[in-house]
Every structure is written in C-alpha cells, then in structure tokens.
C-alpha positions as CSV (number, residue, x, y, z in Angstrom):
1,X,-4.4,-48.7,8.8
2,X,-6.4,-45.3,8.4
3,X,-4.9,-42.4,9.1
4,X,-5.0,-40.5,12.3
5,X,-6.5,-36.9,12.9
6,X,-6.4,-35.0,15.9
7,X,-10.2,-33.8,16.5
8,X,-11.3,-30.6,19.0
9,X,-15.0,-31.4,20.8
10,X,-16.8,-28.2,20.9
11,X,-18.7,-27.6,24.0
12,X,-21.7,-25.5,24.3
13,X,-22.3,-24.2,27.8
14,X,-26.3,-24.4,28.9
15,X,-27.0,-22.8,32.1
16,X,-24.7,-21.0,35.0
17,X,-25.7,-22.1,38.4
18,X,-24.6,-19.7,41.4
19,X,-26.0,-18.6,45.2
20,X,-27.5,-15.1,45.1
21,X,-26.0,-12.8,47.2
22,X,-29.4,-11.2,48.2
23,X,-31.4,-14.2,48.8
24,X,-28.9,-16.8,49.3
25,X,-30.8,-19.4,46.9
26,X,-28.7,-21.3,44.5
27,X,-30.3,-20.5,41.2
28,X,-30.1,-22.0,37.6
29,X,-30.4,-19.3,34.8
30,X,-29.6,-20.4,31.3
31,X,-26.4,-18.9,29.7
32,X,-28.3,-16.8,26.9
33,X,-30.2,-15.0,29.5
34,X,-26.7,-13.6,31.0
35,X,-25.4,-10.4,30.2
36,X,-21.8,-10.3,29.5
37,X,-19.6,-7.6,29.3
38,X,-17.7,-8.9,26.8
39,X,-17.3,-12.0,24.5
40,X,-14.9,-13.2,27.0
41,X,-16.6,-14.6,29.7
42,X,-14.1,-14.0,32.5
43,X,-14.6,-10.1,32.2
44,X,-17.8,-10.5,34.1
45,X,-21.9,-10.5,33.5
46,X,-25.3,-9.3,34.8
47,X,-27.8,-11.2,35.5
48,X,-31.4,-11.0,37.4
49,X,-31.7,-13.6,40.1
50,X,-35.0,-15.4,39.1
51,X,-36.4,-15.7,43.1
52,X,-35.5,-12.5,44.2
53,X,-35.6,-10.1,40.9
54,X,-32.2,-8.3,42.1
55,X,-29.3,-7.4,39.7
56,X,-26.1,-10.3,40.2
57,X,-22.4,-9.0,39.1
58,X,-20.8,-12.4,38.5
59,X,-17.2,-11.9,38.3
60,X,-16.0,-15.5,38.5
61,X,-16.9,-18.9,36.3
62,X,-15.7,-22.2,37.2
63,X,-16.2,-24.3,33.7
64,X,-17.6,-27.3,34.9
C-alpha cells in the first residue's frame, strides 16, 4: 500500500452576488472588480452596483 498524504483544495472565489441597497436588484459582480479594504476579506469592500452605478459598502460575506 502507498502511502497516505493529507492534501488542502485551494478554492478560488469568482463572483460575489448581493441585493443593492439602492435599487434592490440582486447583482453578480466578479470578485476582481471589488475593492477591498484589506487582503482579508471580512474587513469589508466597495463596489459599484452595475444596474444602478451607486457605491455598495459590503461589510459581510457568506463563503458559499
């Protein structure tokens, strides 16, 4: 028998869906076009809502 290794999966995150506050659509922007404040995601982002053109604080991911 081979011997076993313990291997990490590496996920890439694509898009962040969310409902604008302004326009109350639920839009899909894709993750490089969000502003972060900082390399960890939880301490929030900008982003433009692509239906409305207004500024979006998200404060809050859910990693789906």
């Amino acid at each position: 028998m081979k011997d076993k290794v313990c291997a990490t999966i590496i996920q890439r995150p694509t898009d962040v869906i969310f409902t604008c506050p302004h326009c109350k659509y639920t839009v899909n922007v894709l993750f490089e076009d969000i502003d972060f404040v900082t390399d960890y995601w939880w301490d929030g982002a900008w982003v433009d809502c692509p239906e409305c053109n207004e500024e979006v604080w998200l404060d809050d991911f859910e990693v789906d």
